[in-house]
Backbone bond lengths (Angstrom), bond angles and torsions (degrees), N, CA, C in turn:
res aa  C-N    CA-C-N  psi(-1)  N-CA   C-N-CA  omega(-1)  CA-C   N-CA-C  phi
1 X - - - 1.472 - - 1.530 111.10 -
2 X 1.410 102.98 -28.95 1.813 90.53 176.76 1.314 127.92 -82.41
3 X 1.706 111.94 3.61 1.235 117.11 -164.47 2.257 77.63 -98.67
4 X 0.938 93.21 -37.61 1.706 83.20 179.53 1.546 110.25 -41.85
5 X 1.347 85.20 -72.42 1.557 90.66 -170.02 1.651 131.84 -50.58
6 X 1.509 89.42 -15.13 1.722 95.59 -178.83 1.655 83.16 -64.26
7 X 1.642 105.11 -73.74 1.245 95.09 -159.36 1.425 137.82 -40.64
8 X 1.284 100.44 -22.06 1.749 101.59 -172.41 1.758 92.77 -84.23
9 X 1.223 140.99 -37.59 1.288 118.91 168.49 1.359 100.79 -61.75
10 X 1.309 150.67 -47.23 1.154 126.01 176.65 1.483 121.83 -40.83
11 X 1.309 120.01 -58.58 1.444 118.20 166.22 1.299 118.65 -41.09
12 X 1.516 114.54 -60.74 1.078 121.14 -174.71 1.917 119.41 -52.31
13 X 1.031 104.01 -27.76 1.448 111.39 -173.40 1.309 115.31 -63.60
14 X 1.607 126.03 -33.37 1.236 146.71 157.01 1.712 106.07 -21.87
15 X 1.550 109.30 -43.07 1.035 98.58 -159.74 1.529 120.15 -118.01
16 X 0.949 106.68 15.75 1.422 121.14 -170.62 1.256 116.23 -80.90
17 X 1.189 138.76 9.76 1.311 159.11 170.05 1.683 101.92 -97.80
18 X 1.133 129.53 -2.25 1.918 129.61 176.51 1.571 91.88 -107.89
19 X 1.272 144.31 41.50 0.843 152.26 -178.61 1.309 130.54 38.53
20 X 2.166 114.60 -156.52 1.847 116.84 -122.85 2.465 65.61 -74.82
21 X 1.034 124.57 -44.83 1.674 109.90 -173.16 1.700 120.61 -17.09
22 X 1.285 89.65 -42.68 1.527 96.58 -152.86 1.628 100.35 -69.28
23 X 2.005 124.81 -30.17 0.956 161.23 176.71 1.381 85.94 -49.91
24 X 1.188 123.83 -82.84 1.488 125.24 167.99 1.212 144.41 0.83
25 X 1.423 94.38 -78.23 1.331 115.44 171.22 1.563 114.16 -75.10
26 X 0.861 122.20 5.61 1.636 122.72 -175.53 1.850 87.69 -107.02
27 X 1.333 129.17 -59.33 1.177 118.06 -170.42 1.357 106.71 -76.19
28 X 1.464 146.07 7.89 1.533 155.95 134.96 1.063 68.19 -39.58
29 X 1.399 116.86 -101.71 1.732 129.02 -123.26 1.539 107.75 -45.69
30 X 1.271 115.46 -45.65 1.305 132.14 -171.90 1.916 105.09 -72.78
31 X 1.263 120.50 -21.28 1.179 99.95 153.58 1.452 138.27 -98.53
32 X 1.339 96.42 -9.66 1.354 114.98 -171.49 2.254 93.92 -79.92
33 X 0.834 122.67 -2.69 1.522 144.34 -177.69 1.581 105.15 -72.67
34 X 1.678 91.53 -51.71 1.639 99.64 -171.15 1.456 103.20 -83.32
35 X 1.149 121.46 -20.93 1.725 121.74 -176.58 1.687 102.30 -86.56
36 X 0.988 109.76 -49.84 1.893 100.41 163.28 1.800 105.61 -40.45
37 X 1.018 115.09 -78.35 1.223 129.49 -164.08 1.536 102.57 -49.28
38 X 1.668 129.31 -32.80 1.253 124.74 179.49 1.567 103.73 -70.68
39 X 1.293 107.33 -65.26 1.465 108.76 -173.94 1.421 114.80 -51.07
40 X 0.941 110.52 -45.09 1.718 106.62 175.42 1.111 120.04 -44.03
41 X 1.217 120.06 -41.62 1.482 121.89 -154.82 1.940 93.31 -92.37
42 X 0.804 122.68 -9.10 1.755 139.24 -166.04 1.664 92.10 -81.64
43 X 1.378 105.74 -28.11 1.610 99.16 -159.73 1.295 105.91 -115.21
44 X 1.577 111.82 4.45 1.285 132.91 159.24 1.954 110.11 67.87
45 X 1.267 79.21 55.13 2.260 84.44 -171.16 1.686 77.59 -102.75
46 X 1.651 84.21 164.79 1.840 104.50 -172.80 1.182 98.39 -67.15
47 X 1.719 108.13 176.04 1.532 115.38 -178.77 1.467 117.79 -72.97
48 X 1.441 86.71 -43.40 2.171 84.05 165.23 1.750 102.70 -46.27
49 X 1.241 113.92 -71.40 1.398 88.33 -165.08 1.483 137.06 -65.31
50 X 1.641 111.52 -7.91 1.594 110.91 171.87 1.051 105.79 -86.29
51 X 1.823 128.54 -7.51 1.464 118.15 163.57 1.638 120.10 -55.26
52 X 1.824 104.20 -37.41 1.071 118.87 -163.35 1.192 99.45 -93.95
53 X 1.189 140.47 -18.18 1.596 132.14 156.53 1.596 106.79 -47.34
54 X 1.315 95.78 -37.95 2.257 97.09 -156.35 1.352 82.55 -75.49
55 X 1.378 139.16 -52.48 1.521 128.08 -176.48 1.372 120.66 -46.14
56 X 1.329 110.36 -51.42 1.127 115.15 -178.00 1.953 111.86 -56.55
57 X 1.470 110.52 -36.74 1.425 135.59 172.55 1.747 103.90 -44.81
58 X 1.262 103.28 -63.46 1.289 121.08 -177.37 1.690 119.31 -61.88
59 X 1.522 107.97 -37.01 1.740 103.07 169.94 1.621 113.69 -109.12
60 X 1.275 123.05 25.54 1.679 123.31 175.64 1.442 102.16 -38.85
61 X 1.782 94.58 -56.98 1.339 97.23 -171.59 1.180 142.18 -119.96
62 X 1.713 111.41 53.89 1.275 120.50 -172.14 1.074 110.42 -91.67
63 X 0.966 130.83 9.37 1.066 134.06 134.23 2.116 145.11 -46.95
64 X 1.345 81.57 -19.57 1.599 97.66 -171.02 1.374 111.71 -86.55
65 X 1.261 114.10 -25.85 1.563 118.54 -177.19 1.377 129.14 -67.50
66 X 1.665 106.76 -31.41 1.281 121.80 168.32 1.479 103.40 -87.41
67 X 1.100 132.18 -16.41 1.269 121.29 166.51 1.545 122.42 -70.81
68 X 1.338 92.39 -30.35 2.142 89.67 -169.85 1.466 89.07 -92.09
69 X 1.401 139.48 -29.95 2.172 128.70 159.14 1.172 89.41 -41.68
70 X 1.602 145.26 -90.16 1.812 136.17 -132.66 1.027 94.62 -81.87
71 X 1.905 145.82 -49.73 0.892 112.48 -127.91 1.934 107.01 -123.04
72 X 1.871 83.78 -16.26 1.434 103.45 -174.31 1.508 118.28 53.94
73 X 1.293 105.70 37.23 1.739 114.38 141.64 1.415 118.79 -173.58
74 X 1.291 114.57 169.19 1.587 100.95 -157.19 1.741 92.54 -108.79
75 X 1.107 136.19 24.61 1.647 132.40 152.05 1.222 110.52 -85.88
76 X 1.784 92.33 114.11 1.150 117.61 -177.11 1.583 117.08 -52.99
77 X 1.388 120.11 -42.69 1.800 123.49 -161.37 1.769 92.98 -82.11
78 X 1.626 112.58 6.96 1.312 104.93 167.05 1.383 122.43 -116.52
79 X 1.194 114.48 -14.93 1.562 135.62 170.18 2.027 108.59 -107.65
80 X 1.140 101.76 -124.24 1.034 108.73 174.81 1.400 115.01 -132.57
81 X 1.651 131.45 -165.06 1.647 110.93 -146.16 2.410 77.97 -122.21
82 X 1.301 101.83 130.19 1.205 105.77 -157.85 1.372 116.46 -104.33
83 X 1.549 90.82 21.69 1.939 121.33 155.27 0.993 130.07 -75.26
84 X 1.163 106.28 -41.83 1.831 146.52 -145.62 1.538 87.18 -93.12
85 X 1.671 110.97 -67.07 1.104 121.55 -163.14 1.540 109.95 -72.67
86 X 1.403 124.42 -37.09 1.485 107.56 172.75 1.395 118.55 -68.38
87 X 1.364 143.82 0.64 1.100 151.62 -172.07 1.512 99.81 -96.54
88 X 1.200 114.56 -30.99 1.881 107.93 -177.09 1.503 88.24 -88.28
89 X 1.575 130.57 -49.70 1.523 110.39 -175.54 1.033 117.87 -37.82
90 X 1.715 121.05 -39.94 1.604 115.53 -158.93 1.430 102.00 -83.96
91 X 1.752 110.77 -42.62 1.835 106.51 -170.66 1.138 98.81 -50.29
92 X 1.612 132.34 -47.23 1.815 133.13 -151.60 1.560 110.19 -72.32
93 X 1.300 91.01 103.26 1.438 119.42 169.15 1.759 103.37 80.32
94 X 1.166 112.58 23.86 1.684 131.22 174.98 1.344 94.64 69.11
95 X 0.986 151.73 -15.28 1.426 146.93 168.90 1.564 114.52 8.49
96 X 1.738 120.76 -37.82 1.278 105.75 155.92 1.566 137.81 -26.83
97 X 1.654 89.57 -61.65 1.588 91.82 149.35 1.393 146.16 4.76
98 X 1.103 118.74 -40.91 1.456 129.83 -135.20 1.595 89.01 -118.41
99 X 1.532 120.60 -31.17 1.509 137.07 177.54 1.457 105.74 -77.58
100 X 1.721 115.47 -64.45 1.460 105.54 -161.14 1.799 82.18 -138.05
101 X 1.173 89.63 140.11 2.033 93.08 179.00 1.545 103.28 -91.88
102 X 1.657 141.58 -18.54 1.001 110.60 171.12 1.567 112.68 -99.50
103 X 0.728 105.86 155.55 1.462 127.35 -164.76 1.772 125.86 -100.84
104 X 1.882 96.73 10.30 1.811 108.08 159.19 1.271 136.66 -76.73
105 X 1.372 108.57 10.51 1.151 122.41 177.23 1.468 120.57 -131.88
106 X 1.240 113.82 0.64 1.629 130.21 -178.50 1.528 94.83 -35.18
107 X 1.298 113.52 -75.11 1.913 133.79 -179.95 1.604 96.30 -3.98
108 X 1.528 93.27 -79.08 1.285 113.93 -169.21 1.608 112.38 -45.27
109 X 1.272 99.94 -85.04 1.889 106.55 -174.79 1.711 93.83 -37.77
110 X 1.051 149.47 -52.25 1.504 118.35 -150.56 1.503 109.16 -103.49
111 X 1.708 114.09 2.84 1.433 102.51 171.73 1.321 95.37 -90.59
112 X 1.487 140.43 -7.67 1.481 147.29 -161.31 1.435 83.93 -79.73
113 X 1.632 116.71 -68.56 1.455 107.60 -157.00 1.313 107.17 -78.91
114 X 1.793 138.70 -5.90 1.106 117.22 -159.04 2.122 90.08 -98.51
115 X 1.286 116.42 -16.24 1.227 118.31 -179.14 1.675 111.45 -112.67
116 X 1.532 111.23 35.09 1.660 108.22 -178.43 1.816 85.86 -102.19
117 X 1.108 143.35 0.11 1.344 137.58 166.12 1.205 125.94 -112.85
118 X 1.420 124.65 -13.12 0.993 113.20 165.12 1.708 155.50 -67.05
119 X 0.683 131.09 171.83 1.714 103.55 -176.23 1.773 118.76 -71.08
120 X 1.377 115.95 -33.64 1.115 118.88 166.01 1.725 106.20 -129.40
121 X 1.189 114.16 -176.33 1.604 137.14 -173.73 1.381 81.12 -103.56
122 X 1.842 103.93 145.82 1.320 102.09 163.68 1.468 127.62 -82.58
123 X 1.175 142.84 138.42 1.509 139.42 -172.73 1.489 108.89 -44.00
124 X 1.071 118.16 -44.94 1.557 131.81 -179.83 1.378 134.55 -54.67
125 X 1.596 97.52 -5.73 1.889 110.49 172.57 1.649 102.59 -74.73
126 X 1.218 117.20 162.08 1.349 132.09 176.70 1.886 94.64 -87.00
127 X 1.100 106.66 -168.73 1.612 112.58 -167.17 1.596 110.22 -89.33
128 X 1.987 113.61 -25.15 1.175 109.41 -167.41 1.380 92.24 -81.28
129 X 1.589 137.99 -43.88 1.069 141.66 -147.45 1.645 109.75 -83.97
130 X 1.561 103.92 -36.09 1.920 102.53 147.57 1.261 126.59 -46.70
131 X 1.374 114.54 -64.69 1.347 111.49 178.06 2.134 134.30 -50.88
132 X 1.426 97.82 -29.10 1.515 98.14 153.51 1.558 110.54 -89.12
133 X 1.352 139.82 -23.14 1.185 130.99 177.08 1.936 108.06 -54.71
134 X 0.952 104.93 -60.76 1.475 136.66 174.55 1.611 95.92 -29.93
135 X 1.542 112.59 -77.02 1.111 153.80 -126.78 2.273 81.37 -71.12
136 X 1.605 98.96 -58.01 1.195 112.44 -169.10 1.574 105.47 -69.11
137 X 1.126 116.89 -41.29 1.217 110.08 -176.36 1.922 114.43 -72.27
138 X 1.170 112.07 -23.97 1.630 125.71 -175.45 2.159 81.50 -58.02
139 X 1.373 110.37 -68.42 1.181 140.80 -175.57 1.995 106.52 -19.34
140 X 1.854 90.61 -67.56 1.285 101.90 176.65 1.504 129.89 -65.98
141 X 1.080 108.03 -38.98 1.661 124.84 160.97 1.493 112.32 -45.12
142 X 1.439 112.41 -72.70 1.548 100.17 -176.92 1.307 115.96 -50.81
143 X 1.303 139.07 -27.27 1.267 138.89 164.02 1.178 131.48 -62.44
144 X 1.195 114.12 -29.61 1.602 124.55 -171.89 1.484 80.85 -71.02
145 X 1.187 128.77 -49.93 1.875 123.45 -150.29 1.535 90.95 -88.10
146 X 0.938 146.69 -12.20 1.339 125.48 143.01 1.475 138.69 -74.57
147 X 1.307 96.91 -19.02 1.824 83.60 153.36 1.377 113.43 -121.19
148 X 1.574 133.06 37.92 1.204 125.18 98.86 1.559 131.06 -46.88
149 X 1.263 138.27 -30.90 1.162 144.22 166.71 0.881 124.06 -72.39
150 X 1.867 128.14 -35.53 1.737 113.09 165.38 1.735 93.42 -104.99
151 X 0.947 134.91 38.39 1.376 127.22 151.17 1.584 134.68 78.74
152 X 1.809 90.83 1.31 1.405 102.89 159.31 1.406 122.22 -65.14
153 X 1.038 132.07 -10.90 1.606 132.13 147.04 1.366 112.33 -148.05
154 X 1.638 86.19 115.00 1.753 111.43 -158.26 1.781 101.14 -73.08
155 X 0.848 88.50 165.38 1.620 116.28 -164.99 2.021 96.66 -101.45
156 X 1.436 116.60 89.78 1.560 102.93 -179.17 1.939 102.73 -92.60
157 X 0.944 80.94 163.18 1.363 86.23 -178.92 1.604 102.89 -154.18
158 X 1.450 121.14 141.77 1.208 134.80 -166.16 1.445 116.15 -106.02
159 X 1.401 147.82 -149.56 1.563 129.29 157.65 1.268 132.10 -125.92
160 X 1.778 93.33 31.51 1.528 127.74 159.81 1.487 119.28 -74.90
161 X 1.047 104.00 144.75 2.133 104.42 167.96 1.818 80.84 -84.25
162 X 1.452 103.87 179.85 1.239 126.47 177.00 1.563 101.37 -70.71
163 X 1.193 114.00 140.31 1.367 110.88 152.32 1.509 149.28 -45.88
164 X 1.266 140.52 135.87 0.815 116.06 174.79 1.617 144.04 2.81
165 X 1.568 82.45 -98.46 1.493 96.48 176.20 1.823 134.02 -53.54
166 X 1.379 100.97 -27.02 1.287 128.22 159.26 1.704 111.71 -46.55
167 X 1.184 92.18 -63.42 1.748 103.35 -171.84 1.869 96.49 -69.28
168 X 1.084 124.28 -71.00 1.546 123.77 178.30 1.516 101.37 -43.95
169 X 0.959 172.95 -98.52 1.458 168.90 153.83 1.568 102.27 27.50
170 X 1.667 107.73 -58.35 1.311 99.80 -169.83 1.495 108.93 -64.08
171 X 1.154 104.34 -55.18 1.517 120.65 -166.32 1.423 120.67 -63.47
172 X 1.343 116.99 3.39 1.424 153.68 143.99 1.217 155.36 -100.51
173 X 2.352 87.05 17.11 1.491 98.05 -176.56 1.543 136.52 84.94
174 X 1.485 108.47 -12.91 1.196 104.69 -158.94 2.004 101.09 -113.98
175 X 1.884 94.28 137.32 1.466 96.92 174.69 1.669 116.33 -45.53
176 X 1.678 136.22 153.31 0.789 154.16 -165.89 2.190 87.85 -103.13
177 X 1.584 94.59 122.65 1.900 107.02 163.94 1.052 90.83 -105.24
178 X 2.071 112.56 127.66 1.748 124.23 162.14 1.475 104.56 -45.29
179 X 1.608 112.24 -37.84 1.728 92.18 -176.36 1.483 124.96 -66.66
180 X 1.606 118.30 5.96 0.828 99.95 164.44 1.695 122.47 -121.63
181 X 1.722 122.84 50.73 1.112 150.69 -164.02 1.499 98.35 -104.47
182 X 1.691 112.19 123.22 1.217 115.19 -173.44 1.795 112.42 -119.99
183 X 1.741 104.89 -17.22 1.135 119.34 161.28 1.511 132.00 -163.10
184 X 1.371 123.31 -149.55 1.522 101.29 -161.84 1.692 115.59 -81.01
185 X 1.684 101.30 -35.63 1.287 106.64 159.13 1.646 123.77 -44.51
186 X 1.049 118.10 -32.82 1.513 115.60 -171.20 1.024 115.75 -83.45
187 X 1.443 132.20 -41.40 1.259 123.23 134.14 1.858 138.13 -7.94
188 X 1.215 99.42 -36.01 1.633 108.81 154.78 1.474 130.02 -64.77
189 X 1.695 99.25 -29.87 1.451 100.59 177.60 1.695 118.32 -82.29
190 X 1.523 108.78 2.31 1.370 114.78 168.49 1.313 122.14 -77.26
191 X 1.544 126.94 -38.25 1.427 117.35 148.25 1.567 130.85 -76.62
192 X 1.577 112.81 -14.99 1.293 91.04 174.60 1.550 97.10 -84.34
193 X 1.184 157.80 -16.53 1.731 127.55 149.64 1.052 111.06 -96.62
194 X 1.345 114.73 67.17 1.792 131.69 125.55 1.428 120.69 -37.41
195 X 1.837 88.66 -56.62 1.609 118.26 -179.24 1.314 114.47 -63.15
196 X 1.432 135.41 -8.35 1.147 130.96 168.01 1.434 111.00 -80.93
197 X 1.269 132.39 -18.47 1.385 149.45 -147.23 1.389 103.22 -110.29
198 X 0.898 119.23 -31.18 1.799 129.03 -170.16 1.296 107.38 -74.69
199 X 1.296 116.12 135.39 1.716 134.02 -155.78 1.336 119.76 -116.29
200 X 1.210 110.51 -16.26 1.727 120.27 -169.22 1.475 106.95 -143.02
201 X 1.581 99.38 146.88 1.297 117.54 175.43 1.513 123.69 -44.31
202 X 1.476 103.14 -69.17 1.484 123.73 164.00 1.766 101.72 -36.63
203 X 0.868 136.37 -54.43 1.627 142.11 -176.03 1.727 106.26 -49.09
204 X 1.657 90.17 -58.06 1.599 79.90 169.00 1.426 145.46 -84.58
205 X 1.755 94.83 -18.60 1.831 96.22 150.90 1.298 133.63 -42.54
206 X 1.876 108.04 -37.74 1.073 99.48 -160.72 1.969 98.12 -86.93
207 X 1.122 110.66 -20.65 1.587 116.55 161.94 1.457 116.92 -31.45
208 X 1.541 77.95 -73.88 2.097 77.82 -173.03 1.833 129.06 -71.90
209 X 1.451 99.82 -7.50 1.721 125.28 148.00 1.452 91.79 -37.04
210 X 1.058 102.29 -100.85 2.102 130.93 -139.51 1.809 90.51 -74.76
211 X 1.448 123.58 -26.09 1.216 109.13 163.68 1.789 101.75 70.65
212 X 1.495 121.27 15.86 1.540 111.27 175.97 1.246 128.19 -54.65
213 X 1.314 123.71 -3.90 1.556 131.13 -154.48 1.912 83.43 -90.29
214 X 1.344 93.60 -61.12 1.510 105.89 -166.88 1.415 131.31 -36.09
215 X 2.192 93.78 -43.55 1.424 121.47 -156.60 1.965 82.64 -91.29
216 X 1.123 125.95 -19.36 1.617 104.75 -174.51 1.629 89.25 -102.66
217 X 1.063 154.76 -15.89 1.450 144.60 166.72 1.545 108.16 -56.38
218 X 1.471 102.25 -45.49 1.749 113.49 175.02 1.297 116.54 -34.44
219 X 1.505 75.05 -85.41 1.750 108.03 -173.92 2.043 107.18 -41.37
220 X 1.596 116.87 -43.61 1.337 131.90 -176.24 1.680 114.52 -65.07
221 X 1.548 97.17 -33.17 1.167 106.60 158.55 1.612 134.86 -57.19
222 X 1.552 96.20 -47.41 1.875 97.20 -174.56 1.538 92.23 -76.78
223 X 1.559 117.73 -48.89 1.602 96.82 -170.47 1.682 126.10 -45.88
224 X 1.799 108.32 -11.74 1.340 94.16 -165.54 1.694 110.13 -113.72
225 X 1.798 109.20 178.19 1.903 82.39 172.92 1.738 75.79 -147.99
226 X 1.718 105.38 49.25 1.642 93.24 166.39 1.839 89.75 -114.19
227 X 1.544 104.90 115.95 1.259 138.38 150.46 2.185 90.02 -18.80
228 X 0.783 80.86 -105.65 1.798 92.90 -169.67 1.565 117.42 -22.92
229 X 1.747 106.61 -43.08 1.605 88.51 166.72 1.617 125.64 -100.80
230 X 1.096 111.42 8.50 1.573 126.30 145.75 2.034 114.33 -42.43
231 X 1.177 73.90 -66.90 1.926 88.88 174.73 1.495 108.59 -66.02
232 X 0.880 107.78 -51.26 1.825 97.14 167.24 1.193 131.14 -39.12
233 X 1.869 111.77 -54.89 0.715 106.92 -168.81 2.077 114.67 -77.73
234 X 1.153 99.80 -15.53 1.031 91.88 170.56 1.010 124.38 -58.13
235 X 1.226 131.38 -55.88 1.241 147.19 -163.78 1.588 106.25 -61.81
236 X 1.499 125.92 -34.60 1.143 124.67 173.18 1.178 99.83 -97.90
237 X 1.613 147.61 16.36 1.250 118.92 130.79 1.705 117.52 -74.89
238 X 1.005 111.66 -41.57 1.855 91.82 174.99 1.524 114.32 -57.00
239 X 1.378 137.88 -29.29 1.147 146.47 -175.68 2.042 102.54 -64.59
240 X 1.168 109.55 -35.70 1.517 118.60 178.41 1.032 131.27 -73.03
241 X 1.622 130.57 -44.96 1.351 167.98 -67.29 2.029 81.24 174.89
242 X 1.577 91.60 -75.58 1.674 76.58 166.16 1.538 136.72 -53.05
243 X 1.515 110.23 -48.60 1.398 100.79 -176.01 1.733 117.87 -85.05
244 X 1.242 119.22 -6.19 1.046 133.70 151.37 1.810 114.35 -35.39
245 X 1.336 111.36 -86.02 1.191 131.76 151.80 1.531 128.15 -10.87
246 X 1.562 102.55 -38.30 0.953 121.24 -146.18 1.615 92.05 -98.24
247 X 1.299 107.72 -64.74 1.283 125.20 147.31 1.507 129.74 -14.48
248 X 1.441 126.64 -34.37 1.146 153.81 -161.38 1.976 106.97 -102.90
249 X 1.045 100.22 -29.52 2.272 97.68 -176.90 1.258 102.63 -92.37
């Protein structure tokens, strides 16, 4: 694993001159490393494979770096989709390689990273190749909502409540699709059903730990003074908090 990581700061170093973002996303990656490596070990797979979880941890998003050089931002439906794209970095010229030299697990690591963003997993993976797909994305999620929480990716909010359908989705459990985002507020309802998305036990321990659901309902709260999504959000914090919980016996 340390020969990985050299390399991906090697890659990564390339780019550190497109600025403090790129800084960012490298210390994502690097935590999102330790949350592979937690969950894995929760579900009790051999050490080869929580090695190959942390790899997989480590290139989700190598994809992103060449995205914020061309395109200078990391939304995908405005650039390109940065699943897709870390999967051609690694095939081109096998460059995977350079991470893990055997090559029995290729399958795995690049359907992990090419489906850790998408809205769903495709039906068509076998069970081992779900379970790190899963595994990475549980990984990436808890992270994203922590820097929603110190403000490396701010939380906008507009002087709309959520929409409809947005709000019924939540309050029914169900992950939030950007295609169906009508403004800036709604966009909020994409991390608060994170929690619909989350696959493992260990995932949600570490939820009701750090308590992120709570600290961005807070925080969403003082920024706003619309009456109506105040009440929302309440209401989809008990809805969270519950299945969290729920999640947990």
């Amino acid at each position: 694993m340390k020969e990985a990581i050299e390399e991906f700061k090697n890659y990564t170093s390339n780019y550190l001159d497109y600025g403090e973002m790129i800084q960012l996303k490298i210390n994502h990656t690097l935590r999102v490393v330790d949350y592979c490596e937690r969950i894995a070990k929760s579900l009790n797979l051999t050490e080869e494979e929580i090695e190959i979880a942390k790899i997989i941890g480590l290139l989700h998003d190598i994809g992103r770096f060449e995205q914020w050089k061309v395109y200078n931002t990391f939304r995908d439906r405005e650039s390109i989709d940065h699943g897709d794209y870390g999967v051609e970095i690694l095939t081109k010229d096998n460059y995977l390689r350079k991470y893990i030299k055997d090559d029995k697990y290729d399958e795995i690591i690049l359907n992990s990273i090419k489906y850790h963003n998408k809205y769903e997993i495709s039906k068509d993976l076998d069970e081992k190749n779900k379970l790190f797909a899963k595994l990475i994305r549980d990984a990436d999620k808890i992270d994203i909502l922590y820097l929603r929480i110190i403000g490396e990716l701010e939380i906008e909010l507009d002087d709309n409540p959520l929409n409809d359908s947005i709000y019924d989705a939540l309050i029914n459990k169900k992950s939030i699709n950007r295609k169906d985002l009508k403004t800036k507020t709604d966009r909020l309802g994409v991390s608060l059903g994170f929690v619909f998305d989350i696959n493992y036990k260990e995932s949600f321990k570490i939820l009701r730990e750090v308590k992120y659901f709570d600290k961005i309902i807070d925080s969403c709260k003082e920024k706003t003074n619309n009456e109506k999504l105040k009440e929302q959000l309440e209401e989809i914090r008990k809805v969270i908090n519950n299945y969290i919980e729920v999640n947990l016996c």
